[in-house]
LUMKEVEX-150372 format. One record per residue: residue number from 1; x, y, z of N, C-alpha, C in turn. Coordinates in pm, whole numbers. Layout:
N
NODE   num      n.x      n.y      n.z     ca.x     ca.y     ca.z      c.x      c.y      c.z
NODE   NUM        X        Y        Z        X        Y        Z        X        Y        Z
...
END
This chain:
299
NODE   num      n.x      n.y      n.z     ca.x     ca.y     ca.z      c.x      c.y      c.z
NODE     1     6818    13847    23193     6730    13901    23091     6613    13970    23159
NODE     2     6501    14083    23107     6406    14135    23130     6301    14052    23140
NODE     3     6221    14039    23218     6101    13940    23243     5997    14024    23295
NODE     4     5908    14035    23233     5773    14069    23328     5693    13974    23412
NODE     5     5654    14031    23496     5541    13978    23621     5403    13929    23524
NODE     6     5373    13818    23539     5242    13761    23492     5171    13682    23620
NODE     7     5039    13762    23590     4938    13686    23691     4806    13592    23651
NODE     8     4747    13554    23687     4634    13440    23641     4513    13559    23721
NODE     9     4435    13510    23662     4260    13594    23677     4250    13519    23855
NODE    10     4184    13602    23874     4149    13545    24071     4090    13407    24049
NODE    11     3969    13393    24014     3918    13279    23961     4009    13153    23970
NODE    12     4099    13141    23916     4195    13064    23866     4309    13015    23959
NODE    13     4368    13137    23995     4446    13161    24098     4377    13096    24236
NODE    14     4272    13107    24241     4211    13075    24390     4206    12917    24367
NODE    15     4158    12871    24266     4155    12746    24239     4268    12641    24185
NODE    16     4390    12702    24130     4452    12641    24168     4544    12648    24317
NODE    17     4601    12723    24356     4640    12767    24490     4598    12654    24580
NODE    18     4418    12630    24641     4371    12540    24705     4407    12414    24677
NODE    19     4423    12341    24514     4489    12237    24458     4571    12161    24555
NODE    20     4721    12281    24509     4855    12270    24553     4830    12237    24695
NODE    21     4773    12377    24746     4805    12293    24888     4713    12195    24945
NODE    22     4611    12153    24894     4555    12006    24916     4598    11878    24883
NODE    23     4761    11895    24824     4774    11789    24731     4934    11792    24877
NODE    24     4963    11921    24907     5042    11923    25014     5038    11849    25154
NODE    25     4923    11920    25162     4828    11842    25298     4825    11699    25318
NODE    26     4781    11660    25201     4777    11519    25208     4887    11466    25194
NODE    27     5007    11448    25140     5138    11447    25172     5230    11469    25247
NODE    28     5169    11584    25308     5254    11596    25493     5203    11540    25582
NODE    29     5078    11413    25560     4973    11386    25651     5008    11260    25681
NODE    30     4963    11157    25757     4982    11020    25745     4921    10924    25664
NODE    31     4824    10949    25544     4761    10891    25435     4914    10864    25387
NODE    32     4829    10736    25320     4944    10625    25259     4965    10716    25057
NODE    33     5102    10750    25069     5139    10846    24973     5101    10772    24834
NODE    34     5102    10665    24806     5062    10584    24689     4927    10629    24663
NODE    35     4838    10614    24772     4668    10663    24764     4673    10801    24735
NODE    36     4763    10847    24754     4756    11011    24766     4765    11023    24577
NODE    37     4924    10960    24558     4923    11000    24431     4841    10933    24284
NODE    38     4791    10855    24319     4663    10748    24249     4572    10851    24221
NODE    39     4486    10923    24346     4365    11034    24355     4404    11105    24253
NODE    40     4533    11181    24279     4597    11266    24204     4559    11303    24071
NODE    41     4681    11157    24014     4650    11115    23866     4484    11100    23813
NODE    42     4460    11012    23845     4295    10963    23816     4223    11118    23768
NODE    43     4215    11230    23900     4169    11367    23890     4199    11422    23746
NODE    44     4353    11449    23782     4407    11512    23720     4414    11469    23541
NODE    45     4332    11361    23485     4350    11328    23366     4190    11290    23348
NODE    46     4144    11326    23376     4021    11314    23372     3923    11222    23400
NODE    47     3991    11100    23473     3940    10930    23446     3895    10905    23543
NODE    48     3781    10949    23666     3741    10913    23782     3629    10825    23711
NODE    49     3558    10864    23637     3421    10809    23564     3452    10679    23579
NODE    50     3577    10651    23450     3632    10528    23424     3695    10466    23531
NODE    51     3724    10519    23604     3813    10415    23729     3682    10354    23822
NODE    52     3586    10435    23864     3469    10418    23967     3424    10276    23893
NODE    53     3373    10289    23754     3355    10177    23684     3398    10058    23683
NODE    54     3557    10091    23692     3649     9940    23711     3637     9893    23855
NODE    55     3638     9991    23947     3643     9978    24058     3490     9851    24110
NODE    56     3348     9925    24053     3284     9889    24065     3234     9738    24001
NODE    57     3344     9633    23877     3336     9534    23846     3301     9571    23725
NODE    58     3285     9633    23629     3187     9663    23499     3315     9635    23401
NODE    59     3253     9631    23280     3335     9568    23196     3480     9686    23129
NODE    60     3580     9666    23164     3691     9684    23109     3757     9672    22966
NODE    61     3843     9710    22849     3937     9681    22798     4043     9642    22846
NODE    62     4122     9553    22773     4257     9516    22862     4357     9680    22873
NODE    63     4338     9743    22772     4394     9834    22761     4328     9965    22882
NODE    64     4243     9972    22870     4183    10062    22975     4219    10009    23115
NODE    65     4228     9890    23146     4281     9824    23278     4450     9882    23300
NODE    66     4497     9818    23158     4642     9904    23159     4641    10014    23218
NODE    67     4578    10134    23188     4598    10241    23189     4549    10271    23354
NODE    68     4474    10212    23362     4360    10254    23542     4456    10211    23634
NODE    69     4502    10125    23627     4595    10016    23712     4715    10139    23713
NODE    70     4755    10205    23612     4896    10270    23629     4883    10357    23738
NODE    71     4799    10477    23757     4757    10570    23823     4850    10504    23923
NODE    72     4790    10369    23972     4844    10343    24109     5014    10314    24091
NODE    73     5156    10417    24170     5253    10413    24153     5288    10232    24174
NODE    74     5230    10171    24306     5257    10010    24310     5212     9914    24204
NODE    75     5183     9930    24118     5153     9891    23999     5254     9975    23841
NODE    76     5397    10018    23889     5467    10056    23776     5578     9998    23852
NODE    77     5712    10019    23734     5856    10001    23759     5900    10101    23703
NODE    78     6036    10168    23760     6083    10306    23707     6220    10164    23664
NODE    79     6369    10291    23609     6465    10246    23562     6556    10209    23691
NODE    80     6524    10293    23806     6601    10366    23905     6558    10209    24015
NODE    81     6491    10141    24019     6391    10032    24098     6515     9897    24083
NODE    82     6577     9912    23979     6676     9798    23930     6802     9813    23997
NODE    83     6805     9897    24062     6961     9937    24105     6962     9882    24237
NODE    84     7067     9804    24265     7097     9711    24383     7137     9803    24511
NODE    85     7228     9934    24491     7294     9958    24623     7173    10086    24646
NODE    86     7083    10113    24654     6992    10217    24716     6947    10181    24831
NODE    87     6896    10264    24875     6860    10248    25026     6695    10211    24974
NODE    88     6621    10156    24971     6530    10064    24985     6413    10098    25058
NODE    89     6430    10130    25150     6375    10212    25227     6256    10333    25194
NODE    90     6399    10417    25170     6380    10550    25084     6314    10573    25012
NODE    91     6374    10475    24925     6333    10494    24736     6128    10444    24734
NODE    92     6085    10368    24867     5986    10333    24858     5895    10422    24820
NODE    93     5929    10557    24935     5832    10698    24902     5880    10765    24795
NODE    94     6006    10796    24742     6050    10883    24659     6019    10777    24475
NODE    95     5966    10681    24516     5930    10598    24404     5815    10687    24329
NODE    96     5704    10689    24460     5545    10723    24429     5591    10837    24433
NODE    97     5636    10914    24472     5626    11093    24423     5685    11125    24290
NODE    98     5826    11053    24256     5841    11042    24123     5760    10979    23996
NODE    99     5657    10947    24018     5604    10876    23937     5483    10950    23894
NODE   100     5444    11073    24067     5364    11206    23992     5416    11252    23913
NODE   101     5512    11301    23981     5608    11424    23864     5626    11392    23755
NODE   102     5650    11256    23737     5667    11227    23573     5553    11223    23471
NODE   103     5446    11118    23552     5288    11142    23517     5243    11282    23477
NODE   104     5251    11375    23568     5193    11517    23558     5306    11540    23450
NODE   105     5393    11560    23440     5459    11663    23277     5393    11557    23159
NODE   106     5331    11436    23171     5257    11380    23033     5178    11434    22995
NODE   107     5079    11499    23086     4952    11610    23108     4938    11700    23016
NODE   108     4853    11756    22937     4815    11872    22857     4791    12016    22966
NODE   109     4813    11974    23117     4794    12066    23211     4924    12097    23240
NODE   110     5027    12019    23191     5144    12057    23251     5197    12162    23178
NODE   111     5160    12229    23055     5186    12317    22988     5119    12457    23039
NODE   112     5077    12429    23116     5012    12561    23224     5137    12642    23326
NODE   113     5212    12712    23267     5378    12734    23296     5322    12766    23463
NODE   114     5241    12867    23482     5205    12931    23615     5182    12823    23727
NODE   115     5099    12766    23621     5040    12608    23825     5176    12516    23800
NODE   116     5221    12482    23624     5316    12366    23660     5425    12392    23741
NODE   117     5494    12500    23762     5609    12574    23832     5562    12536    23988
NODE   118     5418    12584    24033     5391    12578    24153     5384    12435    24212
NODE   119     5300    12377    24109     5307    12220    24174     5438    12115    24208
NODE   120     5509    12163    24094     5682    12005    24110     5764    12158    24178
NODE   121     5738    12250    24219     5818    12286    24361     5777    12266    24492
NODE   122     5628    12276    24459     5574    12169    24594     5604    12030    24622
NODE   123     5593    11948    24469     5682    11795    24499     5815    11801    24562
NODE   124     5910    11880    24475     6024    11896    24507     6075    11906    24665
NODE   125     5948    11960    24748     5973    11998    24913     5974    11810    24968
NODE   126     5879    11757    24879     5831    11637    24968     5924    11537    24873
NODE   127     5990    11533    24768     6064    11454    24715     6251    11455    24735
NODE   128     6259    11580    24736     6405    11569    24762     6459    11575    24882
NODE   129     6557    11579    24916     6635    11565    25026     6621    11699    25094
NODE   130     6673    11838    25026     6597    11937    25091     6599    12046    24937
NODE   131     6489    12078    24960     6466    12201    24840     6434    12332    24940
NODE   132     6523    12481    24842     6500    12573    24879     6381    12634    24868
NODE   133     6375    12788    24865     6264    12855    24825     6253    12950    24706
NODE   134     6126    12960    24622     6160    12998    24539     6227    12923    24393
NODE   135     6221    12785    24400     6261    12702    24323     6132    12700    24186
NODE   136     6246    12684    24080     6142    12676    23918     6183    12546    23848
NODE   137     6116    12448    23835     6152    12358    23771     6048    12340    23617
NODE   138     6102    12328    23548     6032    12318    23386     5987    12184    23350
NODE   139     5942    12184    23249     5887    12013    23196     5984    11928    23163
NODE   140     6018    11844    23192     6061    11716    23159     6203    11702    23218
NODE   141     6223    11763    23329     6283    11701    23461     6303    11594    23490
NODE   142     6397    11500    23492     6382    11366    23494     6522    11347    23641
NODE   143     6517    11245    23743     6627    11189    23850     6645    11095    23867
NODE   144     6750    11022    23914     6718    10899    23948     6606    10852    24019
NODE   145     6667    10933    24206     6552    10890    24295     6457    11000    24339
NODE   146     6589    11107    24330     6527    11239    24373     6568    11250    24524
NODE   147     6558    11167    24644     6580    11174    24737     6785    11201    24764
NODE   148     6808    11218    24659     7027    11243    24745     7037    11361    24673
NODE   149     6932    11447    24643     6941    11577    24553     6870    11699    24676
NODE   150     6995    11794    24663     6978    11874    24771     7020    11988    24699
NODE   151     6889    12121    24686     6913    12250    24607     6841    12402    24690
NODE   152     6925    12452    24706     6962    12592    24698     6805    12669    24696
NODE   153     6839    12772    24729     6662    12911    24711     6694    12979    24585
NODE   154     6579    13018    24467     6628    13076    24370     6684    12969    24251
NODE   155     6697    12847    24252     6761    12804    24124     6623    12739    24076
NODE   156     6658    12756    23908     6574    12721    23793     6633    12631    23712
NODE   157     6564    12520    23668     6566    12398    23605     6512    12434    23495
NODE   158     6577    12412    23403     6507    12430    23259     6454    12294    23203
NODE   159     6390    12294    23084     6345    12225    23021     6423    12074    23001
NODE   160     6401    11949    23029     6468    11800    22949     6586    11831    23021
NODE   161     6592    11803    23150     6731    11830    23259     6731    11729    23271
NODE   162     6810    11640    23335     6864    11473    23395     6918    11555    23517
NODE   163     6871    11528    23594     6987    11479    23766     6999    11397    23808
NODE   164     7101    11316    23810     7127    11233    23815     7183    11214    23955
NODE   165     7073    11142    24058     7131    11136    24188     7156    10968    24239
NODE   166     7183    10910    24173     7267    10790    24200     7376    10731    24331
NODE   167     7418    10864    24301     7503    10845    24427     7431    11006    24523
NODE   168     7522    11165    24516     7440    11245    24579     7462    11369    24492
NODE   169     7383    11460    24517     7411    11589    24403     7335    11715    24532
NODE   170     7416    11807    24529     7425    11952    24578     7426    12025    24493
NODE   171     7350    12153    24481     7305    12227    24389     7322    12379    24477
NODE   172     7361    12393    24459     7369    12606    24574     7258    12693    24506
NODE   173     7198    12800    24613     7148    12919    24537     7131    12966    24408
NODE   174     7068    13023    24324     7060    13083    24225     7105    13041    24113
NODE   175     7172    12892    24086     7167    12831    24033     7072    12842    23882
NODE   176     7156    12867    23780     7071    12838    23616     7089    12713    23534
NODE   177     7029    12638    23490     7048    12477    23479     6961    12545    23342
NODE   178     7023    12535    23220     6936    12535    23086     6980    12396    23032
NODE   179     6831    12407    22892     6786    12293    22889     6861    12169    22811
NODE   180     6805    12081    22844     6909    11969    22837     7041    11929    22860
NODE   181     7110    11992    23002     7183    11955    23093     7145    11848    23160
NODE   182     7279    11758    23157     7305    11648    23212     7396    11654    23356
NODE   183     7328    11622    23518     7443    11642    23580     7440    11512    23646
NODE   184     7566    11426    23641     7523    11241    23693     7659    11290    23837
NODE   185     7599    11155    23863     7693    11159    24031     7668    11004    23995
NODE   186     7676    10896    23942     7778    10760    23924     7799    10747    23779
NODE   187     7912    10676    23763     7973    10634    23628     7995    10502    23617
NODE   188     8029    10401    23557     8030    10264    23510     8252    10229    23489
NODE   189     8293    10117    23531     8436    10054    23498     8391    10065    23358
NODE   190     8522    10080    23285     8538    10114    23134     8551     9962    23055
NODE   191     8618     9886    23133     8582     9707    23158     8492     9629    23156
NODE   192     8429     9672    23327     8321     9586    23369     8208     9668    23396
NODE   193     8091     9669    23308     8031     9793    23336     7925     9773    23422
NODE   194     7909     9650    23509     7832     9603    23594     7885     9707    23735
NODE   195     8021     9738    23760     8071     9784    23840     8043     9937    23839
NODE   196     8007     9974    23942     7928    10066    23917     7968    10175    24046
NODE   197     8033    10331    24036     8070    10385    24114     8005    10520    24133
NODE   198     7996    10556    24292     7936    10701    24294     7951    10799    24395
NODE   199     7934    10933    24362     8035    11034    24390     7907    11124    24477
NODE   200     7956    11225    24517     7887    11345    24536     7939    11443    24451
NODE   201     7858    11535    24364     7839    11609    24220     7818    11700    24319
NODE   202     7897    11848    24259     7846    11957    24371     7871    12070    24213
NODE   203     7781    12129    24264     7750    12238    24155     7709    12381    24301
NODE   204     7770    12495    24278     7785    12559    24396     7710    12679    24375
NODE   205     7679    12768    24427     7602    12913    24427     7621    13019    24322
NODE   206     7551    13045    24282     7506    13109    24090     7611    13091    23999
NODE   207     7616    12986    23980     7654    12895    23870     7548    12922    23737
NODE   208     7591    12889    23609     7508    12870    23498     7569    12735    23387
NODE   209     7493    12646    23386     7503    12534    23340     7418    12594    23212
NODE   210     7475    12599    23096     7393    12647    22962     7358    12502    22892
NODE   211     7358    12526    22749     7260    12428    22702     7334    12324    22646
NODE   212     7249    12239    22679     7314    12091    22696     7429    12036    22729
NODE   213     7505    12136    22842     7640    12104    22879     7583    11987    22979
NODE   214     7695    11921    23051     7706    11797    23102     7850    11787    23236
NODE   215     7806    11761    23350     7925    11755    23465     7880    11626    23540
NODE   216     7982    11567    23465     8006    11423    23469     8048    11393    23664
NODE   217     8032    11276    23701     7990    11270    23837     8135    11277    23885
NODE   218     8133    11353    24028     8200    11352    24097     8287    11513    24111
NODE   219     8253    11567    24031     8321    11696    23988     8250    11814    24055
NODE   220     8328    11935    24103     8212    12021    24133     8300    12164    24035
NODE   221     8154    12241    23987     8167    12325    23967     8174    12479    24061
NODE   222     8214    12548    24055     8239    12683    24170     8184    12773    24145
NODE   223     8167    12840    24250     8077    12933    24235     8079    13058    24150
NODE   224     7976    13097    24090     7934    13203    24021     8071    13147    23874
NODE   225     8034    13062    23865     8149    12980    23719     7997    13001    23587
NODE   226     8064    12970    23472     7978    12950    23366     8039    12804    23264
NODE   227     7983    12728    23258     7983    12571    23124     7928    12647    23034
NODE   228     7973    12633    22888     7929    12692    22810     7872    12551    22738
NODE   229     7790    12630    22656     7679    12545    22540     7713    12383    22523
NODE   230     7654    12290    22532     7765    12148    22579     7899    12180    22576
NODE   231     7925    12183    22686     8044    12181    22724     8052    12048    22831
NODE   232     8172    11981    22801     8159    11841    22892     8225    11816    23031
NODE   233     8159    11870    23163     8333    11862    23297     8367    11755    23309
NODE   234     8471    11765    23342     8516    11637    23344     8625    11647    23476
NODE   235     8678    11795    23538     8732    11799    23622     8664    11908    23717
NODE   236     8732    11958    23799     8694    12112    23839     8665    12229    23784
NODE   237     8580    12261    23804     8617    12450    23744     8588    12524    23863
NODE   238     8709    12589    23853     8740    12696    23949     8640    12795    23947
NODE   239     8587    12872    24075     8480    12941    24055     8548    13129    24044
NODE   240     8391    13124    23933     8435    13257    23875     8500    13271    23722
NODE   241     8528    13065    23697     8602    13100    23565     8501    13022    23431
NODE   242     8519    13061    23318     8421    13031    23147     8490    12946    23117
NODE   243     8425    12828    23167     8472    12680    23104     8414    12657    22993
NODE   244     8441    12587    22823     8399    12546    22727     8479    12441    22673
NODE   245     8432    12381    22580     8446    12274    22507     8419    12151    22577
NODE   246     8480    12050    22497     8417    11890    22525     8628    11822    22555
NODE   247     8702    11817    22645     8649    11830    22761     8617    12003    22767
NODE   248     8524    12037    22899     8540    12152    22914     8690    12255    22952
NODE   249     8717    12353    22929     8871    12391    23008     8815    12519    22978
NODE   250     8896    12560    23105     8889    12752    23170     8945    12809    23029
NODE   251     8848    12909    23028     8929    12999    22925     8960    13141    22959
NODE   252     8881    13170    23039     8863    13335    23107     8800    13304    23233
NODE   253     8819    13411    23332     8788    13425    23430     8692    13575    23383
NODE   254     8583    13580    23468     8481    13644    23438     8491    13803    23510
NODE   255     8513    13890    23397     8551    14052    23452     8497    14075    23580
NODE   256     8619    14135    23631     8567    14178    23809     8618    14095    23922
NODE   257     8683    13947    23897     8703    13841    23966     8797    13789    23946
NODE   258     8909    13875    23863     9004    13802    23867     9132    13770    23939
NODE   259     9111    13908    24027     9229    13902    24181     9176    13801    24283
NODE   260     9056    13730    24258     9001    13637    24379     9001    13510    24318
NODE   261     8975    13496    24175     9001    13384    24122     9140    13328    24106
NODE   262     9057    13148    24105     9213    13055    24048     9285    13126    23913
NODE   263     9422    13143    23905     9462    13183    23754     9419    13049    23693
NODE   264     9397    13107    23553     9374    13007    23450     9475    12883    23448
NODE   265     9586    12922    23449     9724    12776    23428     9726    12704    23537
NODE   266     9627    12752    23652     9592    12631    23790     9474    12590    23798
NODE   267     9389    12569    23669     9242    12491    23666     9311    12394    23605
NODE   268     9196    12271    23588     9170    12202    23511     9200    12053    23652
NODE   269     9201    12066    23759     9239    11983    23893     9115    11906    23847
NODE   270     9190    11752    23879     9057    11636    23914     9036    11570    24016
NODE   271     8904    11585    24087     8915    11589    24251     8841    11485    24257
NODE   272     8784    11413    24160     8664    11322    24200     8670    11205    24284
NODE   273     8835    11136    24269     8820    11036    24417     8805    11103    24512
NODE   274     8768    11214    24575     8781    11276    24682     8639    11281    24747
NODE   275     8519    11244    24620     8400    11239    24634     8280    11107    24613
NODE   276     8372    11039    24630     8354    10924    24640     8257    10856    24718
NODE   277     8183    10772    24684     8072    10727    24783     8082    10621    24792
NODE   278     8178    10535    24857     8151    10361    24878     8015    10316    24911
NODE   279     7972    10181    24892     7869    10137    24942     7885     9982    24932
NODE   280     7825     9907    25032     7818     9731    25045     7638     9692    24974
NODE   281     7715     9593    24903     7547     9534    24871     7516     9419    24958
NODE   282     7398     9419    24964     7336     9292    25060     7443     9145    25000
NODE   283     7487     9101    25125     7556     8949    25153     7523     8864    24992
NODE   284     7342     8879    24993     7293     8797    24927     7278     8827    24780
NODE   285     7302     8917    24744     7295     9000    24629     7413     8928    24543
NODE   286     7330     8898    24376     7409     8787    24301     7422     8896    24229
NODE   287     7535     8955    24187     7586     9006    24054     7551     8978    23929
NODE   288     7487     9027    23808     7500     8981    23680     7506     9067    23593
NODE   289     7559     9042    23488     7543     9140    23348     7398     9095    23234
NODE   290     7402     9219    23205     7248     9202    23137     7263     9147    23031
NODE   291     7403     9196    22968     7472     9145    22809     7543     9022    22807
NODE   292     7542     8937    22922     7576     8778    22910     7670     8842    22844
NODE   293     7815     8894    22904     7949     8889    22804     8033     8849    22889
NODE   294     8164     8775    22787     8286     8751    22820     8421     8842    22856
NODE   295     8395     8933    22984     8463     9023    22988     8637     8954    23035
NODE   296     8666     8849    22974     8818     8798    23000     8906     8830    22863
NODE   297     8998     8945    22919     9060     9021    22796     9168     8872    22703
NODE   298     9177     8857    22553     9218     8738    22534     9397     8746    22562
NODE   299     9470     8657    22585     9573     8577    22626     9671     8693    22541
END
């Protein structure tokens, strides 16, 4: 589509610019990243007044304590914190950077399309595994850890996306992700849903994931392919070809590509054991279900 160039007044531009990369700095630095993103928040919502206060012993609400206390990421739990086979490690830093990113799109600043674009592609350098250049991510972006998500120069995240990096997710170049696409890399036994499996999700170079389609883990889509409007994968799509419906299936191969493309009557391949991610849980690690059920099918 046609887009014009929009700029911010110098003023503005100069001031946020310095932001970003002060918020960089201190994140590529050896300051402890929790302190980093605490400052952050606190700044960024207006509450230094109120925090100096708490800080200083003065009288509190329980609720205002709630709220002061959050700033600091070691003082929350995400969904992603519950999951037994992660690397532990990892997830320690990619905890507190996710917990900006999510914080900042709560923001009445995050609706500032120009700085919000600039800032969670600056997270994105220090949160994911590797981010390209040139990356656009929109409001309400949500990942597991963020750290097994690895994307391309040029791709744009639209609005209320899930990536789901559970297990690992690859993303190529130029990449269009509209809004409310779902892309997961683990799935649950249809049985035992404690059992829990995960893939590497590969979505490949200018691809377009439209709106609210969904590529269920383990599957990759090909390059320069199109998912149409929820559309659900569930296997391969051959690149170059207009996958739709729920499941999704090839319907056309896209004018210009069709002497290089798969024919249509040889899509629809399911490759996902092939992407498979085993993993061991700690020795000590007790299994349980949350739903206390009797998963013994009867006699």
């Amino acid at each position: 589509m046609t887009k014009r160039y929009v700029s911010l007044p110098n003023e503005a531009e100069s001031g946020m610019r310095e932001f970003i990369e002060e918020v960089d700095r201190r994140l590529s630095g050896e300051e402890d990243t929790c302190s980093v993103v605490e400052d952050v928040l606190i700044d960024l919502s207006g509450d230094r007044e109120a925090y100096e206060r708490w800080q200083n012993g003065e009288d509190v609400s329980p609720a205002e304590q709630v709220r002061l206390q959050s700033y600091d990421p070691c003082n929350t739990t995400l969904e992603s914190e519950y999951y037994a086979e992660k690397d532990e490690e990892t997830f320690r830093r990619s905890k507190h950077l996710q917990w900006l990113w999510r914080q900042f799109d709560s923001l009445p600043i995050a609706d500032n399309v120009e700085f919000a674009l600039r800032f969670r592609g600056m997270l994105a350098d220090h949160l994911f595994e590797e981010c390209g250049e040139n990356c656009r991510f929109f409001k309400g972006v949500t990942f597991t850890y963020g750290h097994n998500i690895t994307i391309g120069d040029n791709t744009i995240v639209h609005d209320d996306v899930h990536l789901d990096d559970r297990g690992k997710l690859t993303i190529g170049d130029r990449v269009s992700i509209s809004d409310g696409v779902h892309i997961y890399s683990h799935d649950h036994d249809v049985v035992d849903q404690t059992e829990v499996r995960n893939f590497h999700t590969i979505v490949e170079d200018d691809v377009r994931l439209t709106y609210d389609s969904m590529v269920r883990a383990g599957n990759k889509v090909g390059e320069n392919a199109i998912v149409g409007a929820r559309g659900v994968v569930q296997h391969d799509i051959p690149a170059h070809h207009i996958a739709v419906g729920m499941p999704a299936k090839s319907v056309k191969i896209k004018p210009g590509w069709e002497s290089v493309a798969t024919p249509i009557d040889e899509a629809g391949v399911n490759r996902q054991d092939e992407r498979h991610l085993p993993y061991d849980l700690p020795k000590e690690f007790e299994v349980f279900d949350e739903f206390d059920r009797d998963l013994q099918p009867p006699n």
